[in-house]
C-alpha positions in Angstrom: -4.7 -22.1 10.6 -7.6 -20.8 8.5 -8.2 -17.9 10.6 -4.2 -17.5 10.2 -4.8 -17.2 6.3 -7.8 -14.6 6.7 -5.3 -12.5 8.4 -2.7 -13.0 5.8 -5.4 -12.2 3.2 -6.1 -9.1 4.8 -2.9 -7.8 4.9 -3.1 -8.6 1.2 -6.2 -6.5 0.4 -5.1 -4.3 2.3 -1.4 -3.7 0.7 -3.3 -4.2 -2.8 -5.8 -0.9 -2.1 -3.5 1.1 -0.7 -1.3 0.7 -4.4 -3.8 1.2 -6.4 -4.7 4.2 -4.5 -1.4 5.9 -4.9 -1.7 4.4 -8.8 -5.1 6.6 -8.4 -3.2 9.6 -6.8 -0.7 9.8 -10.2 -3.6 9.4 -12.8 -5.9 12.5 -10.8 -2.5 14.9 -10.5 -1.8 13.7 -14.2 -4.9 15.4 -15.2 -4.2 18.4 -13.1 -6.5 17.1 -10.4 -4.3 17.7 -7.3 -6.8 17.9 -4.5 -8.3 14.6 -5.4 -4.6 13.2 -5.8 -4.1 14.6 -2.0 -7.5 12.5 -1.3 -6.2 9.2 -2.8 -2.8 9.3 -1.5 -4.4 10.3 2.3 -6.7 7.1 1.4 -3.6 4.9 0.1 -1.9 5.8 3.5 -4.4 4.7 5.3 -4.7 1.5 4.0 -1.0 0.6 4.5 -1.6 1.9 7.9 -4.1 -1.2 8.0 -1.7 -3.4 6.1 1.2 -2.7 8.4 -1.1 -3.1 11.5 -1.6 -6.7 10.2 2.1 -7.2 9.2 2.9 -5.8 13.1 0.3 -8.2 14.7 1.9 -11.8 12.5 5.8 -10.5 13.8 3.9 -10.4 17.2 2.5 -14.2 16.5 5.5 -15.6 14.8 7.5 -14.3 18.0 10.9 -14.0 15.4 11.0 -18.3 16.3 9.1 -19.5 13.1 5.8 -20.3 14.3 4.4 -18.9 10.9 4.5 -21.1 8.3 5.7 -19.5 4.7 4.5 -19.9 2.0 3.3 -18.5 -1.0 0.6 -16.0 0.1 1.8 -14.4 3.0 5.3 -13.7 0.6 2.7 -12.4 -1.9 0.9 -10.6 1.1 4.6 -8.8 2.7 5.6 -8.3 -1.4 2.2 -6.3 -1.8 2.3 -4.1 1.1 6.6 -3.1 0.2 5.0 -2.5 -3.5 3.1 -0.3 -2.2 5.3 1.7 0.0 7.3 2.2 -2.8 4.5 3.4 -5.1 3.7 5.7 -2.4 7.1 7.1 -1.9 7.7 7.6 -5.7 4.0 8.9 -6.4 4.4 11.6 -3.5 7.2 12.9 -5.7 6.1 12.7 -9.0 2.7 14.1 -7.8 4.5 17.2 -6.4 6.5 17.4 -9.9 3.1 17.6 -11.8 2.1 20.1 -9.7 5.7 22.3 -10.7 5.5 21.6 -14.2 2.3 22.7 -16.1 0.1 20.9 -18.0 0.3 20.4 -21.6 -2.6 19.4 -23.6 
């Protein structure tokens, strides 16, 4: 069960980087900064890549019968990791919004 809830917890850190990565992504193209938006939002990828990996691999052990228990961290975990999806999805448009719309200072 513990090594259960490293898992879970990696999913977790992973979901939790890949946000704030695309939260990154919006602040750089914000300020104009579009290649090291590109850079964050390739990194935030990546770590739902991880995340989903993880998410993939407890499907695979929970077999769709219930062997994984629920409880409040791995809801936490999947709420993370669809956060961040959705930050990603929204900051790929926004980011390609700042890039149409010039910057005012």
């Amino acid at each position: 069960m513990e090594d259960l809830e490293s898992i879970i917890m990696e999913l977790l850190v992973n979901a939790g980087a890949a946000r704030s990565s695309a939260l990154t992504a919006l602040q750089l193209a914000r300020k104009g900064d579009f290649e090291g938006a590109g850079q964050a939002m390739e990194e935030s990828r990546e770590f739902v890549k991880l995340a989903h990996g993880i998410q993939t691999q407890l499907i695979g052990i929970d077999e769709g019968t219930g062997k994984l228990p629920v409880n409040l961290i791995t809801v936490h975990s999947q709420d993370h990791l669809m956060n961040a999806m959705v930050i990603q999805d929204l900051a790929t448009d926004m980011i390609e919004l700042y890039r149409r719309i010039p910057l005012v200072s």
